[in-house]
N, C-alpha and C positions, 0 to 999 in steps of 0.2 A: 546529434541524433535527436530528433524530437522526440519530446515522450509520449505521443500516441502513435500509433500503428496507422492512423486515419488522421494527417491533419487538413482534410479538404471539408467545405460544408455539405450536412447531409440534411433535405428536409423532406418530410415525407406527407401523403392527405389517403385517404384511404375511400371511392368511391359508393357509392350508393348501393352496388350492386356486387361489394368486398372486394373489389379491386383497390389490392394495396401498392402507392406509385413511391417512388423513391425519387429523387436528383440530388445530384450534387455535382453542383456550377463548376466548369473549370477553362476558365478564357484563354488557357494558352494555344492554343490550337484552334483552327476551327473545321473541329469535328465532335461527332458525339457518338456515343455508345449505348444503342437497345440491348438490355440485356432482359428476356422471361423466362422464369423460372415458374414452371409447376410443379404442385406438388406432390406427385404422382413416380414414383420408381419402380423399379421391380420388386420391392417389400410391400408395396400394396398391390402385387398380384392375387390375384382367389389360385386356389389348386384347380390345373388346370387351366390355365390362362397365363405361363408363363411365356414369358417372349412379349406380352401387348406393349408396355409401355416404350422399351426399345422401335417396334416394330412404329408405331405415331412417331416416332422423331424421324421414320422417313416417310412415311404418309402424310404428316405437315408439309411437304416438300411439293405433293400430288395436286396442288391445284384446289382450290375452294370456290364459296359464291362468284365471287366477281375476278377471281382470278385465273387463270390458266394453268394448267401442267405444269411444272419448272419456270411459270412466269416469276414466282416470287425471287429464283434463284439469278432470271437474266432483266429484274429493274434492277434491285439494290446495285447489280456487279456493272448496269447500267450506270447507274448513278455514281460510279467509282467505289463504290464500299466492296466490303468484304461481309461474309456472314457464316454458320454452318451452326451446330443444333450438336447435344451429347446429351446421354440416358446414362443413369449409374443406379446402384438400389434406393438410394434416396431422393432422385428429383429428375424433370426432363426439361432442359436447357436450350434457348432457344436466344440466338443475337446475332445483331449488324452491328457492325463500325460502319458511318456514313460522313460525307461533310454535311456538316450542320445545315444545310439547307435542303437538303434531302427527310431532317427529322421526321415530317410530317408524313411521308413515304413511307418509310419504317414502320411505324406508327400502326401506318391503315392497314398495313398490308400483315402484320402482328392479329391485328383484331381483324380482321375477314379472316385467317385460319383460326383462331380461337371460335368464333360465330358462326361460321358458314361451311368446317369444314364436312361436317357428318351430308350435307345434303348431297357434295359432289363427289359424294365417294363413292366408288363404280367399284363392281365383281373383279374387274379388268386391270383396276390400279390397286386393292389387294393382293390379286395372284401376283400381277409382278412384282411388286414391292418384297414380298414373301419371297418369293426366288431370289430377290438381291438380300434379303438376310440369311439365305443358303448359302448365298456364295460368303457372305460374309464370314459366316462363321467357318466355313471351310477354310479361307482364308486368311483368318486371324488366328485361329484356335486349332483345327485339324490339322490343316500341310503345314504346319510352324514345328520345329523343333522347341520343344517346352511351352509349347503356344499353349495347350490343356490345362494348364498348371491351378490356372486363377479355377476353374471351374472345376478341379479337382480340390483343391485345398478349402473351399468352401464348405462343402457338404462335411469335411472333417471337420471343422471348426462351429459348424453350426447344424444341430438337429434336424429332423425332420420336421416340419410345419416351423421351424423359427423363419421368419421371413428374410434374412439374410443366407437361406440354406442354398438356396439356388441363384447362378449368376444372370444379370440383366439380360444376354443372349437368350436367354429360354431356351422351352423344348421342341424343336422341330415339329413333334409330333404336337403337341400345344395349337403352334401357330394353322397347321395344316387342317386341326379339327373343329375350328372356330368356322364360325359362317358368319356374312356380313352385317349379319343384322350385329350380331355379338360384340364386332366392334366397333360398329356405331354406337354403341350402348356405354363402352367401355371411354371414347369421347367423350358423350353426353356426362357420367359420372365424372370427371376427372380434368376437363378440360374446360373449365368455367372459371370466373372473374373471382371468385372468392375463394379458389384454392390457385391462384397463381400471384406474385409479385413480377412488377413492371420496373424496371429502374431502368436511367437515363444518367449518362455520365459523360461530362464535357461542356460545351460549347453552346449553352442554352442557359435560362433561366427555371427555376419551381414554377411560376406561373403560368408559362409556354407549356410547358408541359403538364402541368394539370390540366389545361383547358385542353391539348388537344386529344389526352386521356377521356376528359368527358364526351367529348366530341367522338372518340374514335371506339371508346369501351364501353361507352356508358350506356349504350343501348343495351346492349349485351345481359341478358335475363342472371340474375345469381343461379345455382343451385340449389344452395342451402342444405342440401343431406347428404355429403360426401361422406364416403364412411370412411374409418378412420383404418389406418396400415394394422395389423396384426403389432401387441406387444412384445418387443425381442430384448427388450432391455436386461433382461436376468437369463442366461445361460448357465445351466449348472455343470458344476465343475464334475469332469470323470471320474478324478481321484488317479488316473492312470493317462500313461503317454499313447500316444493312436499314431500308427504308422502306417505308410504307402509308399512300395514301391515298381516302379512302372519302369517297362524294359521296354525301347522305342526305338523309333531311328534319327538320334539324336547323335551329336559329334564328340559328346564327352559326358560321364558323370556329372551330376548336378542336383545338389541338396537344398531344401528349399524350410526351414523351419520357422511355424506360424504359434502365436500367440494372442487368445483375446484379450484383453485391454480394459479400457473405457472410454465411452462414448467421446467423440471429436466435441471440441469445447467446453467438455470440463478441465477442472483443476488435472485432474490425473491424468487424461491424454494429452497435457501441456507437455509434462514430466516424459509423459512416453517421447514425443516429437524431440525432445532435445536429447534423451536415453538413442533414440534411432541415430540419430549425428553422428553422437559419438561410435554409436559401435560399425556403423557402416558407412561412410559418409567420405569419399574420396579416400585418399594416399596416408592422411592422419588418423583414419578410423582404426579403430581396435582389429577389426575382421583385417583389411589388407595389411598391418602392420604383423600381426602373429601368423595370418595364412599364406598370405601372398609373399610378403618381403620377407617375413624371418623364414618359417618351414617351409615356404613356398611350394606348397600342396596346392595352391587357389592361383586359377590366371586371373592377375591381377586386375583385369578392364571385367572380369566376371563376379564383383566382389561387392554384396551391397547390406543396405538394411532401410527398413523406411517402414511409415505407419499408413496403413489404408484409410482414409478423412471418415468415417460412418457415423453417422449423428445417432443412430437409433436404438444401438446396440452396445456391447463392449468391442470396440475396433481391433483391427487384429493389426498386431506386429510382424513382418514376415522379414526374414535373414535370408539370403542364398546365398551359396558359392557353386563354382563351378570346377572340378578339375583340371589339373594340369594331366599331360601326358604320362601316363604310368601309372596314377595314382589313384586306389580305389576308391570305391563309393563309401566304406567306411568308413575309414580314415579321413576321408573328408567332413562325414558327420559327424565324429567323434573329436577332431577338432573345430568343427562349430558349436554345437554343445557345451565343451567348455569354454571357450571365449563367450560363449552369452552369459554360461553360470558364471561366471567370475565378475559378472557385471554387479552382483550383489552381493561381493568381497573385496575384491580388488576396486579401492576408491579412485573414484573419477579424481585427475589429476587440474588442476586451473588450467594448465594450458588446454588440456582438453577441450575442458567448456566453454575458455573462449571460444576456442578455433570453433566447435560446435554450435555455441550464439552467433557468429559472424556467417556459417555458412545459413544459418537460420534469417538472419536480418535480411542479406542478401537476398534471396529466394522472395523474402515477402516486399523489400522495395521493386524487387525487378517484377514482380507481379502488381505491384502497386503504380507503377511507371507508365502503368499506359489507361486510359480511357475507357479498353474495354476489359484490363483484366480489376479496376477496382468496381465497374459495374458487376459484375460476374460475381466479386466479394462480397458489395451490398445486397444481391440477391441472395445471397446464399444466408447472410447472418438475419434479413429478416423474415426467410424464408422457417429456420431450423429453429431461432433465437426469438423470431418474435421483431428483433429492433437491428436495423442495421447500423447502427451507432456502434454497437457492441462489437463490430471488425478492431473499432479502435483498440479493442481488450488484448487483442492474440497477440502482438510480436511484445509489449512489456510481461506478459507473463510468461512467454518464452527465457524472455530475458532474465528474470527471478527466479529461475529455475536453479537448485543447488545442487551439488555434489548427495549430499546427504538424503537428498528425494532421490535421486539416481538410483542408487542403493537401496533403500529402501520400496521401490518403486519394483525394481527388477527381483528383491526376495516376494512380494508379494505375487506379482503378474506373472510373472518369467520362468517358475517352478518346473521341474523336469517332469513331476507326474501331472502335469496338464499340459506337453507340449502335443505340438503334431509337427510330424517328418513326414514331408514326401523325399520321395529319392527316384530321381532318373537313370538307369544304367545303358548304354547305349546295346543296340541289339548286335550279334555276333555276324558278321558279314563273313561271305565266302571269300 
């Protein structure tokens, strides 16, 4: 196992106009991976303007100066790549996988939507666009069984005006009241050379790529006065547990228990990530070993726990299970509950943490495996961290992670007067 998390080379130059480029070479293949990352989420929404940044990761898709409608979607898939774009509260995410002789395609077609796209934006490709995040949300969040969940548990976890309070989908009503000068405005702020990182992964050289960065970015004007995301870093604690429950048309009971954290990439949300393993984390987790296989109250493929990545706040921990046939919504909480409190009594066992580093290691080489998901990591670490070198830091500190922090981690974080409970009960059918 080597002992960085990164053993590929990474070098970086950072343009005139704060476009910061990243590569790192890798001959085995020949393809390479665009990956851009801006710096723009739904934590840098204004009130009243929730839904913009989501809403540009499909309006990047619209067509700019020198490109057409969906042209940018039918060269790369021309050129044999793959590509597609994601929005979360902290960044909007934008890459091709291409064979390496297409880079230069990639490339142009990157910077004509970063430069050109406010001009070719019509009344016309707003409404529609708009209508397809209606359907979206309809369709991911509304007609889903527990689909709500994420955009319920939120607002409990985080205040009013915290910028984590409201999720990247927005508010209907938001997007509907905007006019287009407003987000062309919201472009203009936010989609410029010195709040975005470019990285290139694969099948090229740092100099190819800088020159065709200069080449293809460097006209491209800075901003320079991006304002800065609302500060969410200090959530104060309630002193008391907050509860919600929602009666739907769902096919089973299902409890959902969240906790804030700390911020993704420190020391403490190391602890949390390997803390999540253990207690949720396949067939050997804590949760399917006491819910599912011993009391077998929890179906077992319903059975989880994991930490949400958030760089800007204290990140939350969320646990679910789901019911078995018969068995109420209490008692399923009331055995979640204490299999998390017992996280800060009952000592992680070695085997545990193996099994829990291994499914950790795992995870980070299979995302480290391919071209486009180490591009996707170097944007993120120099995006949040400043230096993408610093990916190399996360799977040994995973790895150094003890029993003793576990415990001690889960009496600090994990307290029952600061949890939050949602609870699904399904609705009473005739």
């Amino acid at each position: 196992m080597p002992d960085s998390g990164y053993p590929w080379p990474i070098e970086t130059t950072r343009l005139d106009n704060g476009l910061r480029v990243v590569v790192s070479e890798d001959r085995t293949a020949p393809a390479v991976a665009v990956n851009l990352w801006y710096d723009v989420g739904s934590r840098h929404e204004p009130q009243g303007q929730t839904g913009f940044a989501h809403l540009f990761e499909h309006l990047m898709f619209e067509g700019s100066v020198n490109v057409a409608k969906t042209e940018h979607m039918k060269l790369i898939q021309g050129a044999g790549g793959s590509l597609n774009a994601t929005t979360n509260p902290d960044r909007t995410n934008y890459f091709e996988t291409v064979p390496a002789e297409h880079l230069e395609l990639a490339l142009w077609l990157e910077a004509d939507r970063m430069g050109g796209l406010v001009p070719a934006l019509t009344q016309e490709t707003l409404d529609n666009q708009r209508d397809v995040v209606k359907n979206e949300r309809r369709q991911r969040y509304e007609n889903v069984p527990y689909g709500d969940a994420w955009l319920r548990l939120l607002p409990l976890l985080y205040p009013p005006g915290h910028p984590y309070h409201h999720a990247t989908i927005g508010s209907m009503a938001d997007l509907n009241a905007a006019d287009l000068a407003t987000f062309q405005a919201f472009h203009r702020t936010y989609y410029a050379p010195d709040n975005a990182v470019l990285t290139v992964v694969g099948d090229t050289s740092a100099a190819e790529v800088f020159a065709l960065a200069e080449k293809y970015f460097g006209g491209i004007p800075a901003r320079g006065d991006i304002p800065a995301a609302p500060d969410g870093r200090t959530v104060p604690a309630t002193g008391r547990p907050v509860a919600e429950t929602v009666t739907a048309d769902v096919p089973a009971p299902r409890v959902y228990v969240a906790h804030r954290t700390h911020p993704f990439g420190s020391p403490g949300y190391d602890v949390i990530t390997v803390l999540a393993a253990v207690l949720g984390s396949g067939r050997g987790s804590r949760l399917y070993q006491r819910l599912a296989d011993g009391e077998r109250i929890a179906q077992p493929d319903l059975v989880g726990a994991y930490g949400v990545d958030l760089a800007h706040a204290p990140a939350p921990l969320i646990a679910t299970v789901t019911a078995r046939p018969g068995v109420g919504a209490q008692r399923l909480a009331d055995g979640l509950h204490a299999v998390m409190d017992e996280l800060a009594t009952v000592p992680v066992t070695p085997s545990e943490l193996d099994r829990a580093k291994a499914l950790l290691s795992t995870a980070w080489w299979r995302q480290m495996s391919t071209v486009d998901g180490r591009a996707d990591t170097l944007s993120r670490y120099a995006t949040q961290f400043g230096d993408p070198a610093r990916a190399a830091e996360r799977l040994p500190a995973w790895l150094a992670v003890t029993a003793e922090q576990i415990a001690e981690a889960a009496a600090e974080v994990l307290a029952a007067d600061d949890r939050v409970t949602l609870t699904y009960l399904a609705e009473e059918k005739p």
